[in-house]
N, CA, C, O and CB atoms as a CASP TS submission, in Angstrom:
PFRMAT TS
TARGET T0000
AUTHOR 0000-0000-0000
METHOD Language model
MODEL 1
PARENT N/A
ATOM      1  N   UNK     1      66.533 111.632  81.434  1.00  0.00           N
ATOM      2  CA  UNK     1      67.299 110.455  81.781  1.00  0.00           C
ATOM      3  C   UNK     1      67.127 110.198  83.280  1.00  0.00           C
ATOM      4  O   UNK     1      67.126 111.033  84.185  1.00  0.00           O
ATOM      5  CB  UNK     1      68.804 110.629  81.401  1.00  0.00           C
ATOM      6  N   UNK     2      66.992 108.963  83.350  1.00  0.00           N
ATOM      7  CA  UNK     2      66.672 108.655  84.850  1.00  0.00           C
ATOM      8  C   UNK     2      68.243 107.724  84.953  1.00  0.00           C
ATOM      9  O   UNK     2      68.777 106.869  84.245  1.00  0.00           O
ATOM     10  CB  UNK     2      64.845 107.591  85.191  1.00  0.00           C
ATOM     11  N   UNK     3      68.651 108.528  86.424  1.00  0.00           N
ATOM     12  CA  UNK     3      69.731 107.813  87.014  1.00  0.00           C
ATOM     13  C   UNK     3      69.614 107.241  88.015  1.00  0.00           C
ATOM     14  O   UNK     3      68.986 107.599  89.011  1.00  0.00           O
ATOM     15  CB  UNK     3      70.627 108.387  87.217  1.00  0.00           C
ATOM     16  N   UNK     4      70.576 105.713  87.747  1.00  0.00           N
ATOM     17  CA  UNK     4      69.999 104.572  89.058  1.00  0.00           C
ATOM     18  C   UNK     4      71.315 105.041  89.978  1.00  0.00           C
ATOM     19  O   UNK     4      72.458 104.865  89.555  1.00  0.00           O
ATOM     20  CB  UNK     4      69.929 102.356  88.589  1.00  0.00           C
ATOM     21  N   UNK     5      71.077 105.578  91.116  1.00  0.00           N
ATOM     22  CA  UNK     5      71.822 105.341  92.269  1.00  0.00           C
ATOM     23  C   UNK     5      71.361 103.923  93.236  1.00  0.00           C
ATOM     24  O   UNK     5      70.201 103.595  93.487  1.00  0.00           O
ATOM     25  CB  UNK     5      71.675 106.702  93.081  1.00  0.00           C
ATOM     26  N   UNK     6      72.629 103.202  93.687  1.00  0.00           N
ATOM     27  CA  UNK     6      72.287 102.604  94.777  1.00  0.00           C
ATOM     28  C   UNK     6      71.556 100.883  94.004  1.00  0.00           C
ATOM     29  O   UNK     6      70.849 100.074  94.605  1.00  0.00           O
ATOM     30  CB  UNK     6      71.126 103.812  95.727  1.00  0.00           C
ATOM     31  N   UNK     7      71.916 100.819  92.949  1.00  0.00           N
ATOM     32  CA  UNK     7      71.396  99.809  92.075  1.00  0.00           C
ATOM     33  C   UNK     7      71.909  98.463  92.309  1.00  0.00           C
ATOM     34  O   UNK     7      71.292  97.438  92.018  1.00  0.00           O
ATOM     35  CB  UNK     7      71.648 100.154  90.743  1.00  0.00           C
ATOM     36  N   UNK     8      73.009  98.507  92.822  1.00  0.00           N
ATOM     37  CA  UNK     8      74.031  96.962  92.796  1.00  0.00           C
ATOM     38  C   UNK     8      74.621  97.050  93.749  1.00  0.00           C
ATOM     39  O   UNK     8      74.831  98.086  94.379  1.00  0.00           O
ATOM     40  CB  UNK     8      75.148  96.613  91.682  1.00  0.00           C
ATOM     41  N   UNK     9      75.148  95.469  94.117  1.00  0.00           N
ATOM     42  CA  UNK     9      75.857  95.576  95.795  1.00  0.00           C
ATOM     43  C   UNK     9      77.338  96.681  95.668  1.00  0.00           C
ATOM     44  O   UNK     9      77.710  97.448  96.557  1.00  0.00           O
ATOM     45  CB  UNK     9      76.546  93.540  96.452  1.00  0.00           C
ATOM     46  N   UNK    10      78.134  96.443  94.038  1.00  0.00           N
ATOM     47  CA  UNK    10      79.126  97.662  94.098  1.00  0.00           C
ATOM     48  C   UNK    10      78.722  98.732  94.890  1.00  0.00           C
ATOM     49  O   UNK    10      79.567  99.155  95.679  1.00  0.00           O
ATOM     50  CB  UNK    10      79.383  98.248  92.798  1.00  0.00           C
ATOM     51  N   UNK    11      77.374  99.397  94.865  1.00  0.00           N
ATOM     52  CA  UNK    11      77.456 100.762  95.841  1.00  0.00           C
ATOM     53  C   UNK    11      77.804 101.004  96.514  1.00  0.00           C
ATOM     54  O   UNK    11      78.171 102.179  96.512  1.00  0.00           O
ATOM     55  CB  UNK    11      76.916 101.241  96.296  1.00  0.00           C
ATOM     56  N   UNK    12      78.045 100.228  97.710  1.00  0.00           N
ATOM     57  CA  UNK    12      78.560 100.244  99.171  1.00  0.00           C
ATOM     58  C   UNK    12      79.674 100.370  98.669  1.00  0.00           C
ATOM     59  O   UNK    12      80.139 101.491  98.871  1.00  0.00           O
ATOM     60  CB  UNK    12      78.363  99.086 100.245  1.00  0.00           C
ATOM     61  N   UNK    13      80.587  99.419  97.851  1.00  0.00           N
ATOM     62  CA  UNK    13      82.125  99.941  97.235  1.00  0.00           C
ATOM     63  C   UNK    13      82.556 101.576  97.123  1.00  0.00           C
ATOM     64  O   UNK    13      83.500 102.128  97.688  1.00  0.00           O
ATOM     65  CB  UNK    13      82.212  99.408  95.612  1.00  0.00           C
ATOM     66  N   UNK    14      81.700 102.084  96.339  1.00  0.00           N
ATOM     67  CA  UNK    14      81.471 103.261  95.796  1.00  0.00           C
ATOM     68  C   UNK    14      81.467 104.271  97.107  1.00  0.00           C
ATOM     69  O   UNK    14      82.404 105.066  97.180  1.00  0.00           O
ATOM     70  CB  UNK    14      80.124 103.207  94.911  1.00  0.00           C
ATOM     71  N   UNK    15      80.629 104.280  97.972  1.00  0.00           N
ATOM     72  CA  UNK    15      80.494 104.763  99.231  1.00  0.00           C
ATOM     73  C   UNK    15      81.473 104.556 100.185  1.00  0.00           C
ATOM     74  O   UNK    15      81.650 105.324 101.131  1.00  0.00           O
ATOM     75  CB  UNK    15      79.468 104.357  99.690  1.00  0.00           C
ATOM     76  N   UNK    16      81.923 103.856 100.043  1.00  0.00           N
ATOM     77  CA  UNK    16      82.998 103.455 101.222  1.00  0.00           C
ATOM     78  C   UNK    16      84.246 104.132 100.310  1.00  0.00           C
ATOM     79  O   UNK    16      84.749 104.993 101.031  1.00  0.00           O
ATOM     80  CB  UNK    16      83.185 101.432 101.670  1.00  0.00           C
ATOM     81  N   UNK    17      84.700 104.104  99.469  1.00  0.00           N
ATOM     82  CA  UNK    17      86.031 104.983  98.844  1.00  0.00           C
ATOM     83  C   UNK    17      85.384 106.542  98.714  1.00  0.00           C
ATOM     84  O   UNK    17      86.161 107.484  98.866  1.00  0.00           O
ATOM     85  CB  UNK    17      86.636 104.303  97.018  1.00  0.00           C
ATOM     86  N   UNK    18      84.419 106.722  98.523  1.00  0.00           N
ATOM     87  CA  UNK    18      84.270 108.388  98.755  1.00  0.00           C
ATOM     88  C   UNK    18      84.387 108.557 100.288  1.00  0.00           C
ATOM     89  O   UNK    18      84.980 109.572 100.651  1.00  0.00           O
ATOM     90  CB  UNK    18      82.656 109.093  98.186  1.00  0.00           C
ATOM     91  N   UNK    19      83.940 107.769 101.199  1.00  0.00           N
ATOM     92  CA  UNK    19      84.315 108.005 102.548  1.00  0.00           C
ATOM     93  C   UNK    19      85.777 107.673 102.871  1.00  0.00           C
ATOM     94  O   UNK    19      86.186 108.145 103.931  1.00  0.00           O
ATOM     95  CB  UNK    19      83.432 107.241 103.413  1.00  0.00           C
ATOM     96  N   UNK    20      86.436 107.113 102.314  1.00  0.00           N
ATOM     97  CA  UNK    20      87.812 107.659 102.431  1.00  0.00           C
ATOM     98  C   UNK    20      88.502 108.509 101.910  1.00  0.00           C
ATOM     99  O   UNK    20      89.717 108.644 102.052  1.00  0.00           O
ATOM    100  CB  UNK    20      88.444 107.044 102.318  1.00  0.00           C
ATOM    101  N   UNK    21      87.689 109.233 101.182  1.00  0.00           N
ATOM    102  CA  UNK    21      88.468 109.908 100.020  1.00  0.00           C
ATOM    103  C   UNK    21      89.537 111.360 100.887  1.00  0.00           C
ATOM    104  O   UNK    21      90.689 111.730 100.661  1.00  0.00           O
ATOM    105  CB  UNK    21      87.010 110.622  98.653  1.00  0.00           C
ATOM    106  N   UNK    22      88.341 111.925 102.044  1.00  0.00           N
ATOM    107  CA  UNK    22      88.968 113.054 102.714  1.00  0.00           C
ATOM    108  C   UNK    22      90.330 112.422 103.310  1.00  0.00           C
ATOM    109  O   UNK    22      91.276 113.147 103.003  1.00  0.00           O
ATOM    110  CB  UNK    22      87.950 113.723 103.899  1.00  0.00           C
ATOM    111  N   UNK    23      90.669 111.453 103.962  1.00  0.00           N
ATOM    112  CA  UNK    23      91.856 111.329 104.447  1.00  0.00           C
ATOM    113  C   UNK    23      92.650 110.785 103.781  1.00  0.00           C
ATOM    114  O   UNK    23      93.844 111.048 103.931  1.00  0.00           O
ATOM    115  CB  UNK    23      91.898 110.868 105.402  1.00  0.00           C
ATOM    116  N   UNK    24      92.155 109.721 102.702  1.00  0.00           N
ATOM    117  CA  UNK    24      93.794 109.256 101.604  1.00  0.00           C
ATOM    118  C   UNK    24      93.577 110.075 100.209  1.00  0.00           C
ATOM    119  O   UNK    24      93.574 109.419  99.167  1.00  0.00           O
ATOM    120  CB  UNK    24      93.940 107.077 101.012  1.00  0.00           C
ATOM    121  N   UNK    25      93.393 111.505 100.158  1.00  0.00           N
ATOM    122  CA  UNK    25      93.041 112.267  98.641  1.00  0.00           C
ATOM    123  C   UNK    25      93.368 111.653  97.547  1.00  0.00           C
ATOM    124  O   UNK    25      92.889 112.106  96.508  1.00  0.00           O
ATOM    125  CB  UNK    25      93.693 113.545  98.391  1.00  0.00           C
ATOM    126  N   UNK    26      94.390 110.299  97.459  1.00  0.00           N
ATOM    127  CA  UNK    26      94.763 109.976  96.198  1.00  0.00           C
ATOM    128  C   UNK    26      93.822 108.760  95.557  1.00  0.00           C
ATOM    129  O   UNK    26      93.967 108.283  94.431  1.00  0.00           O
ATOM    130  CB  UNK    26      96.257 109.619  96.270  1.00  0.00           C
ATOM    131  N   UNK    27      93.079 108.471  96.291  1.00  0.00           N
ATOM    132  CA  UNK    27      91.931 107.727  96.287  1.00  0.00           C
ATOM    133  C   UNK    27      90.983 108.268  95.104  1.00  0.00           C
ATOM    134  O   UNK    27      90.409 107.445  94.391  1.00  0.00           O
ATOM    135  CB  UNK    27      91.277 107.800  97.697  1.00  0.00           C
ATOM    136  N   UNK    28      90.775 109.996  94.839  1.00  0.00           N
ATOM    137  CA  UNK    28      89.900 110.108  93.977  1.00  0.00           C
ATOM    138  C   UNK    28      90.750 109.983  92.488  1.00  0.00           C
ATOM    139  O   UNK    28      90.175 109.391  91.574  1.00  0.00           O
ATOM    140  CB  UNK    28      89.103 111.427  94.284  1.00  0.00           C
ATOM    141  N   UNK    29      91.733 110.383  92.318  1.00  0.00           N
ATOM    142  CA  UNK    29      92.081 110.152  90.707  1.00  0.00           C
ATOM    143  C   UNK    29      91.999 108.377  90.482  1.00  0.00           C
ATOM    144  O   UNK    29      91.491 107.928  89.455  1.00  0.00           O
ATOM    145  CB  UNK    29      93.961 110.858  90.284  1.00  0.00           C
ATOM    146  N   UNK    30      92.406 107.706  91.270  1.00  0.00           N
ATOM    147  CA  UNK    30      92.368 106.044  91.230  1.00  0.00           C
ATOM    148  C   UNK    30      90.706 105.934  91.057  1.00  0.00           C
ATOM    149  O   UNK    30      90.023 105.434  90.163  1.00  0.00           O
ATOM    150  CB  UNK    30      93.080 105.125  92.909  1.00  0.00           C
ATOM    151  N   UNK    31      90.515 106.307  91.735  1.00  0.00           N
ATOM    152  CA  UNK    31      88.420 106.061  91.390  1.00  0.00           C
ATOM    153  C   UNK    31      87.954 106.821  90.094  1.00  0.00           C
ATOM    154  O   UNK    31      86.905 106.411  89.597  1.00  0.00           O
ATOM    155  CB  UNK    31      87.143 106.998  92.891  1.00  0.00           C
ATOM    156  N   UNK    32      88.596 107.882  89.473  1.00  0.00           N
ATOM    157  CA  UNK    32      88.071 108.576  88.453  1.00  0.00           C
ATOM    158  C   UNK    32      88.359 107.114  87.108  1.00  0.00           C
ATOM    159  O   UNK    32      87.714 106.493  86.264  1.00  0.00           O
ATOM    160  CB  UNK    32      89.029 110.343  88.270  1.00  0.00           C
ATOM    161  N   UNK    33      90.042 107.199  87.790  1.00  0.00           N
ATOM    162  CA  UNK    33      90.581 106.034  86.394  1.00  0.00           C
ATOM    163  C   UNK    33      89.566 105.076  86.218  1.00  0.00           C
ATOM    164  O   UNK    33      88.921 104.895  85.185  1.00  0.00           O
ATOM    165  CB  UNK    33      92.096 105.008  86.686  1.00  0.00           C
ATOM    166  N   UNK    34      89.463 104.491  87.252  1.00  0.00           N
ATOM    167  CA  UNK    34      88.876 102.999  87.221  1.00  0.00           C
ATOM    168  C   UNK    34      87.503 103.072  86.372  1.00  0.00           C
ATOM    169  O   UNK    34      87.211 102.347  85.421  1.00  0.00           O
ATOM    170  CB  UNK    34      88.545 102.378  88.879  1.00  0.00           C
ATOM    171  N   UNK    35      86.465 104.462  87.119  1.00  0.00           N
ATOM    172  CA  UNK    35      85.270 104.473  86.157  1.00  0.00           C
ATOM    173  C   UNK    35      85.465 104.597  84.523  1.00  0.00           C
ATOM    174  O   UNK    35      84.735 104.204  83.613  1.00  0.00           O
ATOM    175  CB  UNK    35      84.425 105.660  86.581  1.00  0.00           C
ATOM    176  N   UNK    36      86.877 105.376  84.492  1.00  0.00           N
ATOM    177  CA  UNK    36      86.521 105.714  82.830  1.00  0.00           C
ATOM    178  C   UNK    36      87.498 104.227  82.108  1.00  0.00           C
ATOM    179  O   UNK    36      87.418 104.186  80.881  1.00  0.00           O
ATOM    180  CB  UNK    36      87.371 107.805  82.160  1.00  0.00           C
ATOM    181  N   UNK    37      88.247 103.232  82.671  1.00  0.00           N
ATOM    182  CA  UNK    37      88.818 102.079  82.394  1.00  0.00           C
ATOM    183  C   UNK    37      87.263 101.402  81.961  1.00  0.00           C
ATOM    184  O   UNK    37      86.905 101.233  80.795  1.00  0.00           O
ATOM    185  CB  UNK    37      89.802 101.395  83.741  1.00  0.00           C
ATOM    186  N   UNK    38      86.502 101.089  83.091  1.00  0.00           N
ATOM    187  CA  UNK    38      85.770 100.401  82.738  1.00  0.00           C
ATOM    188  C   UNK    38      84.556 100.625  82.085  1.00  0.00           C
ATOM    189  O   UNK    38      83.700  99.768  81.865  1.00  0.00           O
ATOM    190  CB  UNK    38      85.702  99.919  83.472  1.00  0.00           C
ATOM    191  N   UNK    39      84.519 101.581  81.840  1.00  0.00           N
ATOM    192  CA  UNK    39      83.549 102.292  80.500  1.00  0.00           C
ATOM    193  C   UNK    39      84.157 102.239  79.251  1.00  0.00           C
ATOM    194  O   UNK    39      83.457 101.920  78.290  1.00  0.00           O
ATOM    195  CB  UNK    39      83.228 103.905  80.635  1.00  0.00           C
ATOM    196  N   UNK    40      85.335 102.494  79.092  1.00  0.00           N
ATOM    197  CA  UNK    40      86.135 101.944  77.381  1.00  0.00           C
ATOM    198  C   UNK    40      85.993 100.587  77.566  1.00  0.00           C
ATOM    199  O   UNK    40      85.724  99.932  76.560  1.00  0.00           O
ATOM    200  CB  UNK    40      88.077 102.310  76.986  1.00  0.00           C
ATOM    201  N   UNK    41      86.106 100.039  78.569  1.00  0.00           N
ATOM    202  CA  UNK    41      86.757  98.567  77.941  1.00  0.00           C
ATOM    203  C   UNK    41      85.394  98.006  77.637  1.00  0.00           C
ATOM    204  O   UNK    41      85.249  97.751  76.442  1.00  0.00           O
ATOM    205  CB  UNK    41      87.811  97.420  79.130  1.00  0.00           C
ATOM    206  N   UNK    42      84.263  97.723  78.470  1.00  0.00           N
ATOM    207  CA  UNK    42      82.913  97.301  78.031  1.00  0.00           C
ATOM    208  C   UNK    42      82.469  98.234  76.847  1.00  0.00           C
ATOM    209  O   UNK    42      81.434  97.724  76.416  1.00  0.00           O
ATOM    210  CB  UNK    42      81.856  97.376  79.265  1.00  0.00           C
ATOM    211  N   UNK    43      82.772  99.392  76.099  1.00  0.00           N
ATOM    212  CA  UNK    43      82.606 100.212  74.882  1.00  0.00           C
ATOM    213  C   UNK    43      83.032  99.459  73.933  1.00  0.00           C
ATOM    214  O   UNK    43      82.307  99.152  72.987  1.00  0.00           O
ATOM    215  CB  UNK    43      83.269 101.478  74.835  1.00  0.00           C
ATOM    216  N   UNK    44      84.534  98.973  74.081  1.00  0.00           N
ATOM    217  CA  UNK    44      85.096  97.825  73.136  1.00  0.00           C
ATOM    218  C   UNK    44      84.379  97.106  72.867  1.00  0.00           C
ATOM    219  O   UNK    44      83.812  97.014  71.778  1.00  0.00           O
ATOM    220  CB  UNK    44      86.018  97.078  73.460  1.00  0.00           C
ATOM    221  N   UNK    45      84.171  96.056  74.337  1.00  0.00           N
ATOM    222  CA  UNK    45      83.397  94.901  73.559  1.00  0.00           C
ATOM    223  C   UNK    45      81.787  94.689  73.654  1.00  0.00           C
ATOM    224  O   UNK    45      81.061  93.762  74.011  1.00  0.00           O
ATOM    225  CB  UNK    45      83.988  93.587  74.054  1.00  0.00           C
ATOM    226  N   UNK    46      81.602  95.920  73.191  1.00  0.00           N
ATOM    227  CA  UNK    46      80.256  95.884  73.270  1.00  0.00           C
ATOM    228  C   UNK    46      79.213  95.596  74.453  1.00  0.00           C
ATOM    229  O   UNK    46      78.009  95.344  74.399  1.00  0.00           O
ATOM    230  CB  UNK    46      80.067  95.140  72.471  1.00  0.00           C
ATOM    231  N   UNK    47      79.915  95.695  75.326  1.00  0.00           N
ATOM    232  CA  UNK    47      79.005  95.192  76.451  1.00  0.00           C
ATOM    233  C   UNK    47      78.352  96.864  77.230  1.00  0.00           C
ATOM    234  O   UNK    47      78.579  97.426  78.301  1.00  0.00           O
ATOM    235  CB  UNK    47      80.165  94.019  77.748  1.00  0.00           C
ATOM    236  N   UNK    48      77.612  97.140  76.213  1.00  0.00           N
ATOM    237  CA  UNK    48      77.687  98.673  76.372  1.00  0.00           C
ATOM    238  C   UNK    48      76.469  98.728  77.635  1.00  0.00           C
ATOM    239  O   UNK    48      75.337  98.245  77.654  1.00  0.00           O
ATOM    240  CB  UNK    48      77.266  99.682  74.690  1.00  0.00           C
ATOM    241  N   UNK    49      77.287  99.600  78.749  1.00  0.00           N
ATOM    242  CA  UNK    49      76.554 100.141  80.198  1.00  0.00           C
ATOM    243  C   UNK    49      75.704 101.363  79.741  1.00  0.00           C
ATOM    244  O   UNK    49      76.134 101.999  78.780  1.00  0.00           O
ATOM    245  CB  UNK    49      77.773 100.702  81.523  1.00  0.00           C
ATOM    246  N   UNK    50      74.813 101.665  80.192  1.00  0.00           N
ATOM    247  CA  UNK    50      73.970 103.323  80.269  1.00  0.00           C
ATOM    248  C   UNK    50      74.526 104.191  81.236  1.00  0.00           C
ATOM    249  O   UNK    50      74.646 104.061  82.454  1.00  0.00           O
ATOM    250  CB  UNK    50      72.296 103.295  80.754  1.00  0.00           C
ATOM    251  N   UNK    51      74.933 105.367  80.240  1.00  0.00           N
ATOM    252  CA  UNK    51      75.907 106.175  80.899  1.00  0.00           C
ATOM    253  C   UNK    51      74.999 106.699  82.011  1.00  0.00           C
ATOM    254  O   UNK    51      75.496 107.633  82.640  1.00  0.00           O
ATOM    255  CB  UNK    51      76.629 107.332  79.947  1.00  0.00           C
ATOM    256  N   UNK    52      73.880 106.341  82.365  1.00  0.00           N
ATOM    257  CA  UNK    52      73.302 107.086  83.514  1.00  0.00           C
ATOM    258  C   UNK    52      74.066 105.920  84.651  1.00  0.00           C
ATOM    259  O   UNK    52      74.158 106.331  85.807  1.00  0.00           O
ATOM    260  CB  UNK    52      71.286 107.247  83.492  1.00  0.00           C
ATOM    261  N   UNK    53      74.551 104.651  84.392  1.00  0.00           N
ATOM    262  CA  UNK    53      74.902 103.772  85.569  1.00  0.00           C
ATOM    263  C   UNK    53      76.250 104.316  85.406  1.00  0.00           C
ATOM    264  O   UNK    53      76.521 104.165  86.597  1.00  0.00           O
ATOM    265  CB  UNK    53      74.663 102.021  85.523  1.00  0.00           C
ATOM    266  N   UNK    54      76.998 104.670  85.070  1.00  0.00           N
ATOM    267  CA  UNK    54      78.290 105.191  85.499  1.00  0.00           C
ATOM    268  C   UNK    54      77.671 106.980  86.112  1.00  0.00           C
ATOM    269  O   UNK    54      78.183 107.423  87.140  1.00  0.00           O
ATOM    270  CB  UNK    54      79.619 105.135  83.878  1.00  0.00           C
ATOM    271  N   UNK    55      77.075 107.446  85.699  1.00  0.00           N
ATOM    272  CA  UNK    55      77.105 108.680  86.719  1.00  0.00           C
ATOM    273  C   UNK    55      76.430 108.645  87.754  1.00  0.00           C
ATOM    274  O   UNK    55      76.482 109.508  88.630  1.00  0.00           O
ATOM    275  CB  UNK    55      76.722 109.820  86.253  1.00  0.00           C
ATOM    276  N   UNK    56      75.437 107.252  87.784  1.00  0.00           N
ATOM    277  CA  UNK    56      74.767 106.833  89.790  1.00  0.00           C
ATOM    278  C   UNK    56      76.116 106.228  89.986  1.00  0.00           C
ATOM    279  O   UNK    56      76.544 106.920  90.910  1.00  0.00           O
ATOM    280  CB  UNK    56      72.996 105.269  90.257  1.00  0.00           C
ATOM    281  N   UNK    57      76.918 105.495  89.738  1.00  0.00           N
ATOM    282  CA  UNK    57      78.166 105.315  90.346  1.00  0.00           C
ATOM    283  C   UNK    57      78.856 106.297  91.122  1.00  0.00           C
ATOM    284  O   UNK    57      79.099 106.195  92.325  1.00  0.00           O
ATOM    285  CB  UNK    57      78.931 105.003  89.485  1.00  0.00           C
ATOM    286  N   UNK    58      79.268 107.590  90.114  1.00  0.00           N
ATOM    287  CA  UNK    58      79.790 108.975  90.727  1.00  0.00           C
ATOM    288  C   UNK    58      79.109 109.376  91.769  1.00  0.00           C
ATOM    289  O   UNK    58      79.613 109.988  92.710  1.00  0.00           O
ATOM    290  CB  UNK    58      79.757 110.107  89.840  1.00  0.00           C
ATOM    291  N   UNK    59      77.532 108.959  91.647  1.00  0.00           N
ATOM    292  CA  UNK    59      76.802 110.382  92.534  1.00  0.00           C
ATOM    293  C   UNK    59      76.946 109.175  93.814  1.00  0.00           C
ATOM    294  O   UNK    59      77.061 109.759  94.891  1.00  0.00           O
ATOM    295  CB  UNK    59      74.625 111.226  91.951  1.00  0.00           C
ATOM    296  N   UNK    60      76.967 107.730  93.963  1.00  0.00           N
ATOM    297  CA  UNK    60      77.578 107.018  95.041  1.00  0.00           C
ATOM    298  C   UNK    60      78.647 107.472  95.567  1.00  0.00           C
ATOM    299  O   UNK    60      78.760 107.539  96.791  1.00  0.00           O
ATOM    300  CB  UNK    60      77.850 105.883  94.763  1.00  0.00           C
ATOM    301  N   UNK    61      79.515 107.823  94.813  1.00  0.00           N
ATOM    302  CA  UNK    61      81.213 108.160  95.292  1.00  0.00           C
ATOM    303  C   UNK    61      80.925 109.393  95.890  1.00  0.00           C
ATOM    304  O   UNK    61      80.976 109.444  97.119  1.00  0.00           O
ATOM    305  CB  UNK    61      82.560 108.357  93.963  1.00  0.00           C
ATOM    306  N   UNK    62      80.565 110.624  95.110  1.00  0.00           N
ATOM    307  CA  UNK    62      80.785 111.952  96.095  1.00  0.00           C
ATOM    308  C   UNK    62      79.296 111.729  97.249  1.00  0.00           C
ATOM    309  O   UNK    62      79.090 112.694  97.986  1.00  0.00           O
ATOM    310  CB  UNK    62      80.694 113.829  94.906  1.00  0.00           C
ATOM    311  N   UNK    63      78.654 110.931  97.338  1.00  0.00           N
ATOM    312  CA  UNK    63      77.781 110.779  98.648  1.00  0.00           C
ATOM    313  C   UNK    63      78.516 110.104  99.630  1.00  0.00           C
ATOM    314  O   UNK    63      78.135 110.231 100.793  1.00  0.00           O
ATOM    315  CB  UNK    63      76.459 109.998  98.453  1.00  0.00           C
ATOM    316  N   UNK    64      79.551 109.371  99.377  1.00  0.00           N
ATOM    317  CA  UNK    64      80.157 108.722 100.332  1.00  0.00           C
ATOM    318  C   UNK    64      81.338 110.165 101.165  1.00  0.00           C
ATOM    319  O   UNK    64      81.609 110.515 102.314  1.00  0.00           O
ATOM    320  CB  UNK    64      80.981 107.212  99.467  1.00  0.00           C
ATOM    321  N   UNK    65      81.779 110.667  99.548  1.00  0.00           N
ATOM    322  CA  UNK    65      82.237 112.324 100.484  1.00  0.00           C
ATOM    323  C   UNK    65      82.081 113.295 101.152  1.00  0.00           C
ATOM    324  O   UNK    65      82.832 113.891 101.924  1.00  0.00           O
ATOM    325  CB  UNK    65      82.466 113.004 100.246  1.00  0.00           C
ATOM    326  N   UNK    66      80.606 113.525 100.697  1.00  0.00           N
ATOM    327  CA  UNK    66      79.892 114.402 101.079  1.00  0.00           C
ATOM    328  C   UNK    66      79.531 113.886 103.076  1.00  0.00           C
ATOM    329  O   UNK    66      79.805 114.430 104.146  1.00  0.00           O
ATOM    330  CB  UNK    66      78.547 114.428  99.818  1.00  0.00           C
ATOM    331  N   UNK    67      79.107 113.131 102.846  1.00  0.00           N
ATOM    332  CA  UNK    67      78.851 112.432 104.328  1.00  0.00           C
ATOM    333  C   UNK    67      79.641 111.981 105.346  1.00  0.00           C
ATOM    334  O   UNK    67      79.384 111.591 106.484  1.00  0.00           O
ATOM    335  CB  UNK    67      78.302 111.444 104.230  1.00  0.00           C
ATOM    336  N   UNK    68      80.939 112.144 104.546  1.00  0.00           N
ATOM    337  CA  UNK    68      82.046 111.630 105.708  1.00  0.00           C
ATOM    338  C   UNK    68      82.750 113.031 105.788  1.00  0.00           C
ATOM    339  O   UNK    68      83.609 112.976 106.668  1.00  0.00           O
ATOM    340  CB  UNK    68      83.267 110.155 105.210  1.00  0.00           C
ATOM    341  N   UNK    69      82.709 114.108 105.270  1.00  0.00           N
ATOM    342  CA  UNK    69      83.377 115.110 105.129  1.00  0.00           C
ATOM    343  C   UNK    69      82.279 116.070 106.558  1.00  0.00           C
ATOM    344  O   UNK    69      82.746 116.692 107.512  1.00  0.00           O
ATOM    345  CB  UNK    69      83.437 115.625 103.262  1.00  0.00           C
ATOM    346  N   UNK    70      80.869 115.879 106.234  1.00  0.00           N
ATOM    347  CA  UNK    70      79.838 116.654 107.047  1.00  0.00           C
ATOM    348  C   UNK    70      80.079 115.606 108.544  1.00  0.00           C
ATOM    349  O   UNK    70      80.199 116.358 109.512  1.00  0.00           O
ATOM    350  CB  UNK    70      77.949 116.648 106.179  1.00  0.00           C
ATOM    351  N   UNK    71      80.161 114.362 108.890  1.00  0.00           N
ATOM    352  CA  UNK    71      80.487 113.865 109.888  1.00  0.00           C
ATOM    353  C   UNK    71      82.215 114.330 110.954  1.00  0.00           C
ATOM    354  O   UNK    71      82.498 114.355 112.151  1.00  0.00           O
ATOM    355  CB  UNK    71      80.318 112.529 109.290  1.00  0.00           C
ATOM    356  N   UNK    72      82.830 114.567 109.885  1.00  0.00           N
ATOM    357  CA  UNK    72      84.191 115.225 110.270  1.00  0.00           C
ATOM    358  C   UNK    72      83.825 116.531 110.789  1.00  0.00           C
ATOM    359  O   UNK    72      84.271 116.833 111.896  1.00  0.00           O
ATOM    360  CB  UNK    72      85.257 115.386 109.033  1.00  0.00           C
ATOM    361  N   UNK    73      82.977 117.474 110.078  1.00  0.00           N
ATOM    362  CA  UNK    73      82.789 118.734 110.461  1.00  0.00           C
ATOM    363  C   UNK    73      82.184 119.002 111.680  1.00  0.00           C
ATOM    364  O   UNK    73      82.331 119.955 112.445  1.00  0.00           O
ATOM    365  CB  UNK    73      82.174 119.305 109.605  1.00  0.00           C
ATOM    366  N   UNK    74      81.366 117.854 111.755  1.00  0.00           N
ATOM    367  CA  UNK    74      80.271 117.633 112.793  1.00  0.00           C
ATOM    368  C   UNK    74      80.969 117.499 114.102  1.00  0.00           C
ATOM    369  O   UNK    74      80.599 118.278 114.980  1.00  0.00           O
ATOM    370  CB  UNK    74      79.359 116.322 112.499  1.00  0.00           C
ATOM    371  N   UNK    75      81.870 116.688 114.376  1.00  0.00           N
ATOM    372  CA  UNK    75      82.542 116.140 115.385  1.00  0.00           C
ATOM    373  C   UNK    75      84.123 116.931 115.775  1.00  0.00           C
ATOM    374  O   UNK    75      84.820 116.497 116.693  1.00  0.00           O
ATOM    375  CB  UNK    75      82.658 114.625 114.933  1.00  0.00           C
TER
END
């Protein structure tokens, strides 16, 4: 399976809430919800996504953590 990271302007979305994620922590269960909201609800109506674009979504989100967490460490 090939996963698209970085595919749609959402990414920067995606990146920018994992880069907040270290200082408002409640940010990640609200970002977990939202991905798995909007994976049932397009499941419903058929508007079915490739689960590889919801996990380049994730791997957007913890890159936005990963990088703001190593910039914190850094400084």
């Amino acid at each position: 399976m090939k996963v698209e990271v970085f595919d749609d302007w959402r990414s920067i979305i995606h990146i920018f809430l994992g880069a907040l994620t270290p200082f408002v922590p409640p940010v990640f269960p609200l970002y977990v919800t939202y991905e798995l909201i909007e994976f049932c609800e397009r499941y419903v109506r058929h508007k079915k996504r490739e689960v590889r674009m919801y996990i380049g979504d994730m791997l957007e989100y913890f890159t936005g953590i990963a990088v703001m967490t190593l910039i914190t460490l850094v400084t």
